[in-house]
C-alpha positions in Angstrom: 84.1 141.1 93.1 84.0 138.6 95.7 82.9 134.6 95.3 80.9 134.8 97.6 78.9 137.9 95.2 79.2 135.8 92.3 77.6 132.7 94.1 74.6 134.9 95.1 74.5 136.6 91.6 74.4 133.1 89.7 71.2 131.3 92.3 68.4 133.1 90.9 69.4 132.4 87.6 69.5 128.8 88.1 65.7 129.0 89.4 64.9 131.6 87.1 66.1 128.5 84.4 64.5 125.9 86.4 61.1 127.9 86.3 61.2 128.8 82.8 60.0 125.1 81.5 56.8 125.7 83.7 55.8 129.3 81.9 52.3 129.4 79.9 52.6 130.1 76.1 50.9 133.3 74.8 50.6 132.6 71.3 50.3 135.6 68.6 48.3 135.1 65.0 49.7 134.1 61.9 52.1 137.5 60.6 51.6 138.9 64.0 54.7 138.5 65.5 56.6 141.2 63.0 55.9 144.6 65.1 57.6 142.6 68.2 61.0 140.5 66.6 61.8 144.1 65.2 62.6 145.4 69.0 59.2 146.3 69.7 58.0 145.7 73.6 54.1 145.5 73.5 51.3 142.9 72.3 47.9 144.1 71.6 45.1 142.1 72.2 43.9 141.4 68.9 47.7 140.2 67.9 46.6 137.0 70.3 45.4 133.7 68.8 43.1 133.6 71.1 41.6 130.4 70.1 44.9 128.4 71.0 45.7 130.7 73.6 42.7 132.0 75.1 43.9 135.5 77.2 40.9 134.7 80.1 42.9 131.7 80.7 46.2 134.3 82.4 45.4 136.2 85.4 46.9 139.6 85.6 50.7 140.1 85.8 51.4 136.4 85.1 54.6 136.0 83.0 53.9 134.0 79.6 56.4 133.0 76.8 55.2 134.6 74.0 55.4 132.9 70.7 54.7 133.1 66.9 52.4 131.2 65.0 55.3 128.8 63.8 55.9 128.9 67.4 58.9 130.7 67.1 59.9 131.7 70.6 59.7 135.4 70.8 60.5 136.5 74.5 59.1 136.3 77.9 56.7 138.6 78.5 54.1 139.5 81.5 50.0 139.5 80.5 46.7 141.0 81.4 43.7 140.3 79.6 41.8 143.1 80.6 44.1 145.6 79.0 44.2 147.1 75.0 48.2 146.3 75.5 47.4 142.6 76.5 51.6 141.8 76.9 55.0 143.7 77.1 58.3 141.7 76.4 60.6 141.8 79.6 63.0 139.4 78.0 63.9 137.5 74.6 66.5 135.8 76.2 65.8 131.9 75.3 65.3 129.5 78.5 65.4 131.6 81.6 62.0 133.2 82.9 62.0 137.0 84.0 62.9 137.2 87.8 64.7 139.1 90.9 67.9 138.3 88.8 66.4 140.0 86.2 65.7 143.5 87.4 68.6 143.7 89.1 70.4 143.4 85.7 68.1 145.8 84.6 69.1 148.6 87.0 72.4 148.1 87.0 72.9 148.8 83.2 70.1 152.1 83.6 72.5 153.3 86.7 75.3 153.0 84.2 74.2 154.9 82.1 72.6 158.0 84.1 76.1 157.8 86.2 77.7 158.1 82.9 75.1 161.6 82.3 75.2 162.9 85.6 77.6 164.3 88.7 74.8 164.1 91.1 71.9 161.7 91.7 68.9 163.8 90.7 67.6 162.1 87.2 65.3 159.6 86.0 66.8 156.2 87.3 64.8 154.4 85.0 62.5 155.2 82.0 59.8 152.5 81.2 60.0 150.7 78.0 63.0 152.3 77.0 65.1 150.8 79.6 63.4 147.3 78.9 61.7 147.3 82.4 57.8 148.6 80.6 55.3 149.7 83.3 58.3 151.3 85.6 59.8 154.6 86.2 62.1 155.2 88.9 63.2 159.1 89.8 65.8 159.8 92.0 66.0 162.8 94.4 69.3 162.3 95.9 69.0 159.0 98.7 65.0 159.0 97.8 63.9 156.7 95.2 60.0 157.8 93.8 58.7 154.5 91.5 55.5 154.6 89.6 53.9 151.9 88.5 51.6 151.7 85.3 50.7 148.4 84.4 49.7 145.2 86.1 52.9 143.1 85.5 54.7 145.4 86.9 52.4 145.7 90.3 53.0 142.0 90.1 57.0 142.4 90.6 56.6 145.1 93.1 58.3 143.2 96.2 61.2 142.2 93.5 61.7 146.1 92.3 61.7 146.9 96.2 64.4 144.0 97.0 66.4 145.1 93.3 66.2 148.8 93.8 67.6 148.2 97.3 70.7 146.0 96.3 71.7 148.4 92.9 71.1 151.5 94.6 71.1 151.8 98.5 68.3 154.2 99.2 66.8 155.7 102.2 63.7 155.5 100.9 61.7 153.8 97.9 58.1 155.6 97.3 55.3 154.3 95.3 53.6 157.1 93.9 50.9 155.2 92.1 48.1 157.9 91.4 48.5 157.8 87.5 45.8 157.9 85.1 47.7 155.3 83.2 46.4 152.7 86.5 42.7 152.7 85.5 43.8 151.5 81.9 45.1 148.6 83.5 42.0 148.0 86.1 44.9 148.8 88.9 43.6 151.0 92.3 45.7 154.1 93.0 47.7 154.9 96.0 50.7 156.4 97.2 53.2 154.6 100.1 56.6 154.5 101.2 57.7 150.8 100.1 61.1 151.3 102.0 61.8 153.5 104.6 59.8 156.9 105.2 57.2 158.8 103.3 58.8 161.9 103.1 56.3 165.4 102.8 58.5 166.9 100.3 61.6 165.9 98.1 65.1 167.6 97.2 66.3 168.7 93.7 69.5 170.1 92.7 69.4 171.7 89.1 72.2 174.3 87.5 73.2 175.3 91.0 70.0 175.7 92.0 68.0 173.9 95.2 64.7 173.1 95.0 61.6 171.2 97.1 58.7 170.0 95.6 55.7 168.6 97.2 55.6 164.1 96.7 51.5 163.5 97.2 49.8 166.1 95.6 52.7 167.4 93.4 52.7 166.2 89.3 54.1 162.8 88.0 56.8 162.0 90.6 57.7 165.1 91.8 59.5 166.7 88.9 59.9 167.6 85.4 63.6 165.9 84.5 62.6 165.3 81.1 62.8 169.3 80.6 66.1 169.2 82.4 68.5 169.4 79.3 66.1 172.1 77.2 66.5 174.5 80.4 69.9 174.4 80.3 70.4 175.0 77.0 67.6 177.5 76.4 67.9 179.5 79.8 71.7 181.0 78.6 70.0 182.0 75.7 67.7 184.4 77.2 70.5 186.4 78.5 69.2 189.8 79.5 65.7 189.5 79.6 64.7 191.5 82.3 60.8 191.0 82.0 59.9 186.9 82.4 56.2 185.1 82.0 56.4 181.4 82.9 53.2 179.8 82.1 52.3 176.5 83.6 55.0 177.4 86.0 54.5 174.4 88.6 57.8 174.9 91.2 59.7 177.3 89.4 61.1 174.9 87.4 62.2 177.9 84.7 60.9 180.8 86.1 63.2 180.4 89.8 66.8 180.5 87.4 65.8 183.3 85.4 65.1 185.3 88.4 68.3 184.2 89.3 69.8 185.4 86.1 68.1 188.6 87.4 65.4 188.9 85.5 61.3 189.9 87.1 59.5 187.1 86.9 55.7 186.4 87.3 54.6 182.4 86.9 51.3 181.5 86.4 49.4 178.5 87.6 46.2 177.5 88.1 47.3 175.2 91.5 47.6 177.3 94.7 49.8 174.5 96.1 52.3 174.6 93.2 52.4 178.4 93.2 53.6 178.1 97.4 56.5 175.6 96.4 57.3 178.0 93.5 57.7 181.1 96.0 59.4 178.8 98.5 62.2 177.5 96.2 62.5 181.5 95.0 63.2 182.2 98.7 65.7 179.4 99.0 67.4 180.9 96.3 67.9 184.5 97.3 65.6 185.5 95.0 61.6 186.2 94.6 58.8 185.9 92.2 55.4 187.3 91.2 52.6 184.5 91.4 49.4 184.4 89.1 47.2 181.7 90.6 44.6 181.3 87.4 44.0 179.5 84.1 46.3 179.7 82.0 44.2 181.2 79.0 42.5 183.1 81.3 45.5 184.8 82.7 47.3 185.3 79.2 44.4 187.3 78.3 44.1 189.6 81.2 47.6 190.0 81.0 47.0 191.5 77.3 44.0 193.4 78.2 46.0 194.9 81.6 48.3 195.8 78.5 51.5 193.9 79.9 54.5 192.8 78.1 57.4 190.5 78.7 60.7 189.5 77.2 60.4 185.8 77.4 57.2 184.2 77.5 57.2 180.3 78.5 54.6 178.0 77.8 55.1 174.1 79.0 51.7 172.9 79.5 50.4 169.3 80.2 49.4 167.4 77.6 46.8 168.5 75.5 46.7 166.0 73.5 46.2 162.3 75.2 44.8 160.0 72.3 45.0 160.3 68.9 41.6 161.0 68.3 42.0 164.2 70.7 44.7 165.6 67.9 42.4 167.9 65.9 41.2 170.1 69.4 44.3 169.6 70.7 46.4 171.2 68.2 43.7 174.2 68.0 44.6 174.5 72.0 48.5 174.8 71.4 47.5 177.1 68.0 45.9 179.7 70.8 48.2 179.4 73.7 50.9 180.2 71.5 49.5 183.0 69.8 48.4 184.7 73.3 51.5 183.8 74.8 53.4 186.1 71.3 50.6 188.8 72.3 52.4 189.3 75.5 55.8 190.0 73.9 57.6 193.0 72.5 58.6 193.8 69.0 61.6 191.7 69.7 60.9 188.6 72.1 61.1 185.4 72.9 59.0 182.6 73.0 59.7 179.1 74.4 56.6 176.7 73.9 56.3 173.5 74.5 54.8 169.8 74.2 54.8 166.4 76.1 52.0 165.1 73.7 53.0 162.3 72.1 50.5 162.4 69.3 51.9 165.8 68.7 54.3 165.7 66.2 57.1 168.3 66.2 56.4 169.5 62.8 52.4 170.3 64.3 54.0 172.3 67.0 55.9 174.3 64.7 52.9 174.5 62.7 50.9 175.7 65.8 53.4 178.2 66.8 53.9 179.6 62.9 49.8 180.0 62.8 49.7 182.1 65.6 52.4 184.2 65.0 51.0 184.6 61.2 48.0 185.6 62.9 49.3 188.0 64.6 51.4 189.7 61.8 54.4 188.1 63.3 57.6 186.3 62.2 58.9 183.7 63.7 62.4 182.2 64.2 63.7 179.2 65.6 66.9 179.7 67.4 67.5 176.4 69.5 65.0 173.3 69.6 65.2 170.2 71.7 63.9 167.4 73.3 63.7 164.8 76.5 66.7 164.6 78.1 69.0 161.9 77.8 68.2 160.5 81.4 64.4 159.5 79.1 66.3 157.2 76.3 64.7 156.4 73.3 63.9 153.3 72.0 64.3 153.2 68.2 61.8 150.5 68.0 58.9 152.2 70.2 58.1 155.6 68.7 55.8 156.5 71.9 59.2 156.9 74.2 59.9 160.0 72.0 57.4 162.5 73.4 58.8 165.8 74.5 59.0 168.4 72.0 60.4 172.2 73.0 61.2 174.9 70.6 62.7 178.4 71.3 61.6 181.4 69.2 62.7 184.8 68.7 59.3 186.3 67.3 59.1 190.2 65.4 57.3 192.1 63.2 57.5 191.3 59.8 
């Protein structure tokens, strides 16, 4: 590394120091601190003293120093008062204020570590809280970077993430596609926009061989699923032979495109016209072609049964049924009937894979879901291989909400 580098490196950590005598204290109640110095990132509103440290007095995205009620300093974190999460820690380090320096640390230790995990540059980049950069995820499709941003303090930084993302990684492109739900819970408008370079119509994925395009506006989070990366390839081998395939909630082709390509029939089911097109596109790209249901996914599971159809592997990945807690109850009687008409649909000797990105879904309920419909059905269940997010979507051992995804797969047969 040259001096020069070094030189540049070290300048906006001196202002970063400079600046960090001027930050706002965010003080927390008495015993309210404990949740946070044990690794955890976020500050709920009623954690705040408000009376010292009244949380009208920060506008949105301004970076505070957060601190106990013995004023124990602990971390540097960004605010808005208009949100349940009022503050998320961006740094505990003592005397220099989050900045550009900052998140260009940040990204250099998350490219590390997917460069460590991958040959080729289609993952998750960064993951949120778990790679201490809350509010963010960055996906990578090759020299296209696709950001979204969640939260207010991180809206706030967006020139910095630009200028960071820029220097760490080199892309032809960096893409805001801010049209989350997650925006409206921080009082944040939604939009999608190229923040460097070109908006491009579609983006490139390479998975197990495989190439795929998937629509940017209009397609699901930013593109892709990458968090169901690992559980493909360790559950697609597994259905070796199958020559009858169901792939429910299909989207792209994201597991119904490889098992064709295994050389197995496969018909994916969707209830978006749109992601049914890019589904029968990427088939083509592949040599290879599918069958495409455009319906609800109930709906179609049921005609399926009633047109008397069966299939050797029956995948269900569908969106979150589950959102907040208080949703649990309905939403584990949704999974409880997808599952059991999805085991409908196979033979006396088939496979099921089902799966969950609901956080408030524990794995043991999904199990428990699964085991109810097969009981109901006079069936008996089996779990052969199980997994989770892939490793490009870290945990954080502190934060329990960064371990979401949840993917079993079954052999199911008469008892």
């Amino acid at each position: 590394m040259s001096q020069e580098h070094d030189a540049d490196a070290e300048l906006p950590e001196v202002a970063e120091a400079e600046a960090a005598a001027d930050v706002p204290v965010l003080r927390l109640k008495r015993h309210e601190e404990r949740r946070v110095a044990a690794g955890h990132l976020w500050i709920f509103s009623n954690e705040v003293d408000t009376a010292a440290t009244p949380l009208t007095a920060f506008s949105a995205g301004a970076i505070v120093a957060v601190r106990s009620n013995r004023d124990r300093f602990l971390g540097y974190a960004y605010v808005n008062p208009h949100s349940l999460i009022a503050a998320r820690i961006l740094s505990r380090q003592t005397g220099f204020a989050p900045g550009p320096s900052l998140l260009v640390h940040r990204l250099r230790v998350a490219l590390a570590l997917r460069e460590r995990l991958y040959d080729a540059p289609y993952y998750r980049l960064v993951h949120g809280e778990s790679d201490l950069l809350p509010g963010l995820v960055v996906d990578r499709y090759g020299d296209v970077l696709v950001a979204q941003i969640a939260t207010a303090g991180m809206e706030a930084q967006k020139e910095a993430i630009i200028a960071a993302l820029d220097k760490v990684v080199k892309p032809s492109a960096v893409v805001f596609k801010n049209d989350s739900g997650a925006r409206e819970l921080e009082a944040l408008p939604k939009y999608v926009e190229a923040g460097l370079g070109a908006l491009p119509a579609r983006l490139t994925v390479v998975e197990a061989g495989l190439t795929f395009t998937t629509p940017l506006e209009g397609g699901q989070k930013t593109g892709w699923f990458y968090d169901q990366a690992a559980n493909r390839r360790q559950f697609l081998p597994l259905m070796k032979g199958a020559k009858r395939v169901l792939d429910v909630f299909s989207y792209v082709g994201a597991w119904g495109v490889p098992a064709a390509h295994a050389g197995a029939e496969v018909s994916c089911v969707d209830s978006s016209a749109a992601a049914l097109e890019a589904a029968n596109r990427n088939a083509a790209a592949n040599g290879v072609q599918l069958r495409t249901i455009k319906a609800d996914a109930f709906a179609a599971l049921e005609d399926l049964h009633a047109a008397r159809e069966k299939f050797d592997v029956v995948i269900v990945d569908p969106p979150a049924f589950i959102k907040r807690r208080k949703d649990a109850g309905k939403g584990e009687a949704a999974y409880k009937r997808l599952n059991q008409l999805a085991m409908q649909l196979l033979p006396r000797d088939g496979l099921l894979v089902s799966c969950s990105c609901s956080y408030h879904l524990e794995p043991g309920a999904l199990l428990d879901a699964i085991q109810k419909g097969g009981r109901h059905l006079g069936r008996f269940v089996q779990v052969i291989a199980s997994g989770g997010q892939a490793p490009d979507h870290p945990v954080h051992p502190a934060i329990p909400e960064t371990r979401y995804l949840k993917a079993f797969l079954c052999r199911v047969t008469h008892d």
